[in-house]
LOKOL-680495 format. One record per residue: x negated, y, z negated of N, C-alpha, C, O in turn; residue number from 0; residue in three letters. Coordinates in steps of 0.05 Angstrom, whole numbers. Each point is the difference from the previous one (the first is absolute). Example, Ala and Ser with C-alpha at 12.3 -4.5 7.8 and 13.67 -1.06 7.14 Angstrom:
BEGIN
-264, -114, -156, 18, 24, 0, -18, 24, 0, -21, 0, -13, 0, ALA
28, 21, 27, -16, 24, -1, 15, 22, -14, -10, 22, -4, 1, SER
This chain:
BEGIN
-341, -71, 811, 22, -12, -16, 5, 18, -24, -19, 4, -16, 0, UNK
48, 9, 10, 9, 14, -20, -6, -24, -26, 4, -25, 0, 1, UNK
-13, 40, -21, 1, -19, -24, 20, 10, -24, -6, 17, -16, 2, UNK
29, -31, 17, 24, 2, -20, -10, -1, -39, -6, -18, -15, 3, UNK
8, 39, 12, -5, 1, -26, 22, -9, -20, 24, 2, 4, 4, UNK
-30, -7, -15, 19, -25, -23, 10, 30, -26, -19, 8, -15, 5, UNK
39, 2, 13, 10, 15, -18, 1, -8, -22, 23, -9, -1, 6, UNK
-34, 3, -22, 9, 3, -30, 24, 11, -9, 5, 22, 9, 7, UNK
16, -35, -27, 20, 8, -5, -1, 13, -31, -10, -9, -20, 8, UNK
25, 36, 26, -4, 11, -28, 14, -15, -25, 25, 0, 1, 9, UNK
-34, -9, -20, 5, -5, -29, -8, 0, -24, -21, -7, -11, 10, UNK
45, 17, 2, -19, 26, -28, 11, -21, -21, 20, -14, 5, 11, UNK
-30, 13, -22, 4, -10, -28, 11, 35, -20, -15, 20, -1, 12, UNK
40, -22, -9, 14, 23, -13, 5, -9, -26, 15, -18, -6, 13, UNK
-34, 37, -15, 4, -18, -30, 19, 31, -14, -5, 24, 4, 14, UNK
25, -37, -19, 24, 14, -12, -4, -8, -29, -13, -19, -10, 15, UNK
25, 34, 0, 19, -2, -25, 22, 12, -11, 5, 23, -6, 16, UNK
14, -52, 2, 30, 5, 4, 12, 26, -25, 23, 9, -3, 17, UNK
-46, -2, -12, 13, 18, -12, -1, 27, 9, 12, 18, -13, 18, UNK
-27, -14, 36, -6, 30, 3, 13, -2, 28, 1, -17, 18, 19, UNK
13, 53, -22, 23, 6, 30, -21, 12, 21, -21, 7, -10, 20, UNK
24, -5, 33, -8, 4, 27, -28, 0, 1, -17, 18, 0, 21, UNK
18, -56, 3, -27, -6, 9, -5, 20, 22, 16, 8, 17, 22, UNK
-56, 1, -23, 1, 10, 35, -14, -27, 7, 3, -3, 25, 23, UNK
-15, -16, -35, -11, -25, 10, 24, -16, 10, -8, -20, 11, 24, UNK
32, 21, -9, 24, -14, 27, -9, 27, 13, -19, -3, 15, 25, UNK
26, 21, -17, -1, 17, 31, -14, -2, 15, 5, -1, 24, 26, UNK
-36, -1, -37, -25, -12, 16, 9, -32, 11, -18, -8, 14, 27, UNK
36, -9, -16, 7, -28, 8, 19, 2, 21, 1, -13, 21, 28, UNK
17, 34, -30, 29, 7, 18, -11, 10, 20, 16, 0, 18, 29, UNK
-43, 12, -8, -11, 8, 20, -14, -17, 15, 5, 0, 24, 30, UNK
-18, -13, -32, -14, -25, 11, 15, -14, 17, -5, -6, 24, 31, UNK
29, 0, -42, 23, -18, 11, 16, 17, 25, 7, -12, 21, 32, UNK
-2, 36, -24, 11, 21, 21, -21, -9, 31, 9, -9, 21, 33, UNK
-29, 14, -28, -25, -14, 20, 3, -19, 12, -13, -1, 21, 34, UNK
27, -19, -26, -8, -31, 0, -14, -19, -13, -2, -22, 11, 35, UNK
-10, 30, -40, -18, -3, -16, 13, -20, -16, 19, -7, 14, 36, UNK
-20, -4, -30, 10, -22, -24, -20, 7, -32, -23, 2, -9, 37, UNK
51, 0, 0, -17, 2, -35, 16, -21, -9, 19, -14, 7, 38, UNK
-38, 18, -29, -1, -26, -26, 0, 29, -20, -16, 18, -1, 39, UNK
48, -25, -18, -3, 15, -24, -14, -22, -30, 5, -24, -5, 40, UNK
-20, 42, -8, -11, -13, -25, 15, 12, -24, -10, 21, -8, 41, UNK
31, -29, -4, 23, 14, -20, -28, -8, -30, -8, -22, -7, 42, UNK
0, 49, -3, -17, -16, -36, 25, -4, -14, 19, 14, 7, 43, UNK
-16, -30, -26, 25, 1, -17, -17, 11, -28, -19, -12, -8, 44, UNK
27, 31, -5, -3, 14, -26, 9, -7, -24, 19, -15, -3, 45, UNK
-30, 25, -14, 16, -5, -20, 30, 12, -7, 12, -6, -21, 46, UNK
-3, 23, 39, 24, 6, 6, 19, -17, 7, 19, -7, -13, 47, UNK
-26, -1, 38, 13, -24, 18, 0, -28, -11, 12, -19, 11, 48, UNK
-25, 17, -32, 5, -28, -13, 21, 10, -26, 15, -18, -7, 49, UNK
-13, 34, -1, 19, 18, -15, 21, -13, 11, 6, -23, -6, 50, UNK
5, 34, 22, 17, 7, 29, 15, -37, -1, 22, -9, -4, 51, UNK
-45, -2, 9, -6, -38, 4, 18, -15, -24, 17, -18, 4, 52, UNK
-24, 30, -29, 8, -12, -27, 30, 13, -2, 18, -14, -8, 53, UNK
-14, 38, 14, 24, 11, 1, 10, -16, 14, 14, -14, -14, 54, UNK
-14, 7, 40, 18, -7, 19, 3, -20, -4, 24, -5, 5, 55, UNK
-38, -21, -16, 0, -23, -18, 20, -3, -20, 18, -17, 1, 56, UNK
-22, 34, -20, 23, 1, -13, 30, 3, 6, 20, -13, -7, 57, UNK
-24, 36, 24, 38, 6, 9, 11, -24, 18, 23, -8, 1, 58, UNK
-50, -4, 17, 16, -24, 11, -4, -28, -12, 6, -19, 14, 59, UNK
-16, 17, -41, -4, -21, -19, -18, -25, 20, 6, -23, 5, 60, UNK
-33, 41, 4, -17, -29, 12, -24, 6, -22, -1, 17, -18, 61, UNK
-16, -37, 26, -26, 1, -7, -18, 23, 11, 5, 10, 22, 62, UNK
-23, -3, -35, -17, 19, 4, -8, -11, 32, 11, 10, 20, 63, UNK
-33, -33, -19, -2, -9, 24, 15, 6, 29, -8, 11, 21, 64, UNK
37, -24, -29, 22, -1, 19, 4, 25, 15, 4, 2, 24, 65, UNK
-4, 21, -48, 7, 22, 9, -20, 22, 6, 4, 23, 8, 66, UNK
-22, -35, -13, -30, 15, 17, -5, -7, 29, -14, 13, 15, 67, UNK
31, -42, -6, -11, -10, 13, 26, 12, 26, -6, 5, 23, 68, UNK
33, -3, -33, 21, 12, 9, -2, 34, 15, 8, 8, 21, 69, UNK
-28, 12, -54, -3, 22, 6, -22, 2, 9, -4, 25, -1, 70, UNK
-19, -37, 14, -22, 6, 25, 0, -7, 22, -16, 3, 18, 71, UNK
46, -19, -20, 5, -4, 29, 13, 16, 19, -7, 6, 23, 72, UNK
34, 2, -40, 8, 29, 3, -5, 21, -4, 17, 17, 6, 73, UNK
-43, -7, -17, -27, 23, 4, -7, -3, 19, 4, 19, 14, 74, UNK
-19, -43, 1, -14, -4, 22, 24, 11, 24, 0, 23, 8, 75, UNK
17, -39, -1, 21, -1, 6, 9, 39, 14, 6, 10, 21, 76, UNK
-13, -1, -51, 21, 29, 7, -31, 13, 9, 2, 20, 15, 77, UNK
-20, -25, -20, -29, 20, 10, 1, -13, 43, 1, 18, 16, 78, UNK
-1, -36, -10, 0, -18, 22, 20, 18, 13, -8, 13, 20, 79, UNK
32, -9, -30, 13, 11, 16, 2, 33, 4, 6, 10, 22, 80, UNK
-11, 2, -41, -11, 21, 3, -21, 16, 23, -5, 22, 10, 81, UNK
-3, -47, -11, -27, 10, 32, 21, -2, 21, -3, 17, 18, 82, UNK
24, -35, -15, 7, -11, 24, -7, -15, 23, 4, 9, 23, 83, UNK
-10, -21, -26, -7, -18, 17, -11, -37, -4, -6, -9, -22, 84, UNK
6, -4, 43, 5, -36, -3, -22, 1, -5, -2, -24, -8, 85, UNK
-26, 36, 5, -20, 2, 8, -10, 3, -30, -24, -4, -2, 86, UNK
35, 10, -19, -4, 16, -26, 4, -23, -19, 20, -14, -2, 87, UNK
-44, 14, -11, 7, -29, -27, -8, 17, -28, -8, 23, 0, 88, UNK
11, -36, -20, -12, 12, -30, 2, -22, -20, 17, -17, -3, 89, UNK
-37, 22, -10, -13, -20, -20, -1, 22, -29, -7, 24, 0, 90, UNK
16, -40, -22, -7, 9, -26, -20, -5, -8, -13, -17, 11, 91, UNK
1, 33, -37, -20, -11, -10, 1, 19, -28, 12, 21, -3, 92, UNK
-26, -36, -13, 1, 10, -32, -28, 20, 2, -21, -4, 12, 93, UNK
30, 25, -27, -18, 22, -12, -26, -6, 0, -18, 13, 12, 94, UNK
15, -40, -32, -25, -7, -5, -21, -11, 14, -24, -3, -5, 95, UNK
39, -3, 24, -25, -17, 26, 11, 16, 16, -3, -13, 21, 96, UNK
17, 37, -13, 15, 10, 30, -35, 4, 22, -3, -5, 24, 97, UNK
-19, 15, -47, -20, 9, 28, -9, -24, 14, 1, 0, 24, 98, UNK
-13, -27, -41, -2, -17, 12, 18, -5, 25, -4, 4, 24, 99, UNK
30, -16, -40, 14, -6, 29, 2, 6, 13, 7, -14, 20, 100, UNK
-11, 46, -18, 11, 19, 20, -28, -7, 29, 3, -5, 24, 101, UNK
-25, 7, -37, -23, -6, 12, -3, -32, 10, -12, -5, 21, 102, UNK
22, -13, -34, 2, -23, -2, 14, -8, 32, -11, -13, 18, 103, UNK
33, 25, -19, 21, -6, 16, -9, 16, 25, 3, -14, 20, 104, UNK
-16, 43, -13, -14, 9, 16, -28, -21, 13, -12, 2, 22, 105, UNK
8, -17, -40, -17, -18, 18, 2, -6, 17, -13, 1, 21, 106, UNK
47, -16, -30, 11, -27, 13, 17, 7, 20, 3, -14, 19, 107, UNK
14, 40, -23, 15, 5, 26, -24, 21, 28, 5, 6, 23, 108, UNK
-20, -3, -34, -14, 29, 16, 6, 23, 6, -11, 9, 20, 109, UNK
29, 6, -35, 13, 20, 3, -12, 17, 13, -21, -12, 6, 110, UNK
20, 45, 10, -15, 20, 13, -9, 25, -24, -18, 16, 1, 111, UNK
36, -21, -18, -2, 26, -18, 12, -15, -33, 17, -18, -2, 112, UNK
-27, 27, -15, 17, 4, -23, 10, 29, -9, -16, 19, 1, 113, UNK
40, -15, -9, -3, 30, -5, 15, -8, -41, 16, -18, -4, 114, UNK
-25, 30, -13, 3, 3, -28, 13, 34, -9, -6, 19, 14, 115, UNK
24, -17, -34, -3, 23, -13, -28, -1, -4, -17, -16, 7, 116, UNK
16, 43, -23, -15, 14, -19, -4, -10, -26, -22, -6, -8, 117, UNK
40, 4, -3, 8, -5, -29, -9, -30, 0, 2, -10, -23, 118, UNK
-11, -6, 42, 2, -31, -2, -32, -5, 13, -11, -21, -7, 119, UNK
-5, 44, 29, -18, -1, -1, -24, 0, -14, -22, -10, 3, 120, UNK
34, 30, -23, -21, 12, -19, 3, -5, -38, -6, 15, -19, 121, UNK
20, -46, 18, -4, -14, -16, -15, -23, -6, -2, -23, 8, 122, UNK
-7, 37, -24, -26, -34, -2, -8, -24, 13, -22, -8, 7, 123, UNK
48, -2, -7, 0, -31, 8, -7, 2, 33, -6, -19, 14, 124, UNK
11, 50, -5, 5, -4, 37, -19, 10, 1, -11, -8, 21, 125, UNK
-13, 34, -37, -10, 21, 15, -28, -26, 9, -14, 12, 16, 126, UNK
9, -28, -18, -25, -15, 14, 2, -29, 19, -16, -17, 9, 127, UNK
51, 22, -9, 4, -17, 23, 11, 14, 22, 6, -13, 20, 128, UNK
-2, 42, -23, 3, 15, 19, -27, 8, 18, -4, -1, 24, 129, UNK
-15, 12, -52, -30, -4, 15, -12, -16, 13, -19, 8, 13, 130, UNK
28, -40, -14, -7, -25, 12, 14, -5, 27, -14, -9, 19, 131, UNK
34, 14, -17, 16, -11, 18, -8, 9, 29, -7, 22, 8, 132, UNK
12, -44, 4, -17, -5, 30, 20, 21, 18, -7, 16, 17, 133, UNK
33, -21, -25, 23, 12, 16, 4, 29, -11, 0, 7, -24, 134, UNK
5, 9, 48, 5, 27, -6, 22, 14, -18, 24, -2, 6, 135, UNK
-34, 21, -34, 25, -3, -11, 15, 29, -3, -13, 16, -13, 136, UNK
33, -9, 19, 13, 22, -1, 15, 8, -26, 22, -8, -8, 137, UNK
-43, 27, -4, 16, 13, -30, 19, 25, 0, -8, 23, -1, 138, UNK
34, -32, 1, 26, 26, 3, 3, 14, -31, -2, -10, -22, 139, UNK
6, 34, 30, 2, 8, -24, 31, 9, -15, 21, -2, 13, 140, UNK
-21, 11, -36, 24, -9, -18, 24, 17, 24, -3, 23, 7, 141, UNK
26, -41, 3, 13, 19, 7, 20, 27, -12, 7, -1, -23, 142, UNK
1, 21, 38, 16, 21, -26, 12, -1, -27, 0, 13, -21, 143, UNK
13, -35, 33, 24, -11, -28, -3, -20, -18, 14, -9, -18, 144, UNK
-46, 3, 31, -11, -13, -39, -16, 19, -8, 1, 2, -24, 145, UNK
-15, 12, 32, -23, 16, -10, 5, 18, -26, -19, 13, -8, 146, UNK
């Protein structure tokens, strides 16, 4: 009797930040997904992007809240689609807790891979939950046009 092996489906957890141009951590997602794979993007929001938040607050006269809650949806939103595919979700998260959650949330979905910049691995708050983490993690490095 042939014994049918049960395939694992690839899914990467892809952590970004909306201020820096040509993630290579989507390309590592946009590939996955090319596969048949499914990512989950993790957008950190900076102290840039809350900049960005209060600005955009103002010109459309909401609350700070309102319009945080407006502009991470349409962050999420524009990273999701960027991978292409039905298969592709993204979650925000603040600066200050991004490694927790990021790990947090890798619990709970079981992802196959995490992949991180550089610049996000090798800051404090991540470099010993990178060393911890049960799930395999892929560190891309700066691509051309931020470096």
């Amino acid at each position: 009797m042939k014994r049918e092996e049960m395939k694992t489906q690839e899914h990467i957890v892809a952590v970004v930040e909306p201020t820096r141009d040509g993630e290579p951590t989507l390309e590592v997602a946009q590939n996955v997904v090319s596969r048949g794979g499914r990512a989950t993007v993790v957008v950190l929001v900076s102290r840039k992007t809350m900049s960005d938040v209060r600005d955009f607050a103002e010109a459309e006269n909401l609350t700070v809240p309102d319009a945080s809650e407006i502009y991470f949806e349409r962050l999420a939103q524009t990273y999701s689609s960027m991978i292409g595919s039905s298969d592709t979700s993204a979650v925000v998260t603040e600066n200050a807790s991004a490694a927790r959650s990021v790990f947090d949330l890798a619990s709970r979905i079981r992802p196959t891979s995490i992949v991180l910049p550089q610049r996000v691995a090798n800051r404090r708050g991540w470099r010993s939950s990178v060393a911890r983490s049960a799930v395999p993690i892929l560190i891309t490095p700066p691509s051309a046009s931020a470096a």
